[in-house]
C-alpha positions in Angstrom: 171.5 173.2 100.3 173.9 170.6 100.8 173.8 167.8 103.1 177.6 169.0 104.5 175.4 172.5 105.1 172.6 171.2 107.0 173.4 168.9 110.1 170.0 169.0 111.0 170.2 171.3 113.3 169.3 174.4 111.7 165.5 173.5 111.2 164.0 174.7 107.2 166.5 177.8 107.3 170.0 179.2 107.9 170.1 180.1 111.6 173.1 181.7 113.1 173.9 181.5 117.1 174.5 184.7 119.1 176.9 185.1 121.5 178.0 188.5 123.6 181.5 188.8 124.9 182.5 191.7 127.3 185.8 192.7 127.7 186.7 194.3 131.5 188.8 197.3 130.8 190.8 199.5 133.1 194.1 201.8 132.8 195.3 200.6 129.5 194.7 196.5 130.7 191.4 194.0 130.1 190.9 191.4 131.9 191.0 187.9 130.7 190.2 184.1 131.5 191.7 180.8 130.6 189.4 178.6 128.9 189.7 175.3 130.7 187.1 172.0 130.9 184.8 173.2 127.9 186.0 171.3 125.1 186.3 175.0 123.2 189.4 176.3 123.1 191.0 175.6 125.8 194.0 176.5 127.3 193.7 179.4 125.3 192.8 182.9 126.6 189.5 184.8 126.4 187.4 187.7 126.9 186.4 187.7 131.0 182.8 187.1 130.5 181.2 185.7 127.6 178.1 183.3 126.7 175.0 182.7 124.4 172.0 184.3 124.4 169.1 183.0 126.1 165.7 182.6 124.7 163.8 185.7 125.4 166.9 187.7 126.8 168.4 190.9 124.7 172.2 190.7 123.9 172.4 193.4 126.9 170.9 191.5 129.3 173.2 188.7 128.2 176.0 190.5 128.4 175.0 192.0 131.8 174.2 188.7 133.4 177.2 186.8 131.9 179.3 189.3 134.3 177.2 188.5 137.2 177.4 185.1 136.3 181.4 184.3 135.4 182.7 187.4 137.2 180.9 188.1 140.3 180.1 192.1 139.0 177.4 193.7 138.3 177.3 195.9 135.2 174.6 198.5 134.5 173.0 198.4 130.7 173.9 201.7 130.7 177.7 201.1 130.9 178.2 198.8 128.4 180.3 200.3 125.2 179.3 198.3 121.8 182.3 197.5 120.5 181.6 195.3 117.1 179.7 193.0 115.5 181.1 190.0 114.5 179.6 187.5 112.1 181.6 184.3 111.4 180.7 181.0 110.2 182.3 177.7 109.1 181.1 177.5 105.6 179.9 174.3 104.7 180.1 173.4 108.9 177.6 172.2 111.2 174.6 175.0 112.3 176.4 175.3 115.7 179.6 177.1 113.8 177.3 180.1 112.4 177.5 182.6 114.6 177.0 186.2 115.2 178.8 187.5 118.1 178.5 190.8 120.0 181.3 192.2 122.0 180.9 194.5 124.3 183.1 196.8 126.8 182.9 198.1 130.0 185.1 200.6 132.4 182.7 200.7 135.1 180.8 198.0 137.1 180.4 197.2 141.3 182.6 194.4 143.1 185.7 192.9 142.1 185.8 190.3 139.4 186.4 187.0 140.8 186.7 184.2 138.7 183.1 182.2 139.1 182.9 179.5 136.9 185.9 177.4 138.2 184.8 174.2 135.6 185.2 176.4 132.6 188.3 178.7 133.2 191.5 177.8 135.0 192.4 181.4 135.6 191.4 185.3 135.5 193.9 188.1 135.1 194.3 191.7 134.0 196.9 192.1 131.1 197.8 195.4 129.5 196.7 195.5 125.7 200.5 195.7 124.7 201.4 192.5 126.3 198.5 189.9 125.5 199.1 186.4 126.5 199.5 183.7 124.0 197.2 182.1 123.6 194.3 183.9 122.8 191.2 182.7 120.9 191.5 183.9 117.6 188.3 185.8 116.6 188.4 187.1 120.1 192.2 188.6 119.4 191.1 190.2 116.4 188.8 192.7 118.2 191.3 192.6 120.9 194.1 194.0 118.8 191.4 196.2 117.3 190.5 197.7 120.6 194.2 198.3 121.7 194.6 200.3 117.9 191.6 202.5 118.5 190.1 200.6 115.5 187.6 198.6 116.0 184.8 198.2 112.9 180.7 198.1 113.4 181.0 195.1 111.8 183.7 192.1 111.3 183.6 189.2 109.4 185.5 185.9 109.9 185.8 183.0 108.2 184.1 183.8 104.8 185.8 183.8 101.9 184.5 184.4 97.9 184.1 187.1 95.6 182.7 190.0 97.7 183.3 188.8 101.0 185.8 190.4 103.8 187.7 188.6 105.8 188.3 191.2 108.0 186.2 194.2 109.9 184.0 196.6 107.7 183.0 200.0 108.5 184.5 202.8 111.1 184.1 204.1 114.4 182.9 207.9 114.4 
């Protein structure tokens, strides 16, 4: 492995860093935040609730308590619709730019989403899926787009590139 690979952070193997994303949906709109005071991304904008995974918690419970967390709402398991898998990297970037993310969507969930977090997003708003604001963070406009076509893959992959790899989403929805 190279030293460019390997930043130390990564320990004796490739690690990869999860992340869920859950996109609020209702009557043809999702609702969306503008990343602001993260130093990721911002001004650019993104999925309502999103976040790693914590040690010892499932990407449902993640997914669940990032809601509770950045939007006020409770969401049951039960309601959350898998969406895609999304595995991108930086090749040849540091271990924190591997990642696999999870995105998630929900139509049902109790209270109204108010924005929680006002030190990470400047703004929340609901946008129909045929008039997305610009901005929005790329990977996250991919399954976006994706979502609005009825389209979305099991599985997408970003930022690989080589004999054999996809750039885009693999797979189908039944």
């Amino acid at each position: 492995m190279s030293a460019a690979w390997d930043d130390g952070t990564a320990g004796h193997r490739f690690r990869v860093v999860p992340a869920v994303y859950l996109l609020l949906r209702r009557e043809g709109q999702v609702l969306l935040q503008l990343r602001s005071g993260t130093g990721f991304m911002d001004g650019y904008w993104a999925a309502g609730a999103a976040g790693h995974v914590e040690e010892g918690e499932s990407v449902l419970e993640a997914a669940v308590r990032e809601a509770r967390e950045e939007l006020g709402v409770t969401v049951a398991p039960a309601d959350l619709e898998a969406l895609t898998v999304m595995h991108r990297g930086l090749p040849g970037g540091p271990a924190l730019e591997q990642r696999v993310d999870f995105f998630f969507a929900a139509s049902r969930w109790q209270g109204d989403p108010v924005l929680q977090e006002r030190d990470k997003a400047a703004d929340l708003r609901w946008f129909p899926f045929v008039h997305l604001p610009e901005p929005v963070v790329p990977h996250e406009l991919v399954v976006l787009r994706a979502l609005h076509d009825g389209a979305v893959p099991r599985v997408t992959v970003r930022g690989f590139d080589g004999p054999g790899r996809a750039a885009g989403g693999v797979g189908s929805r039944p």
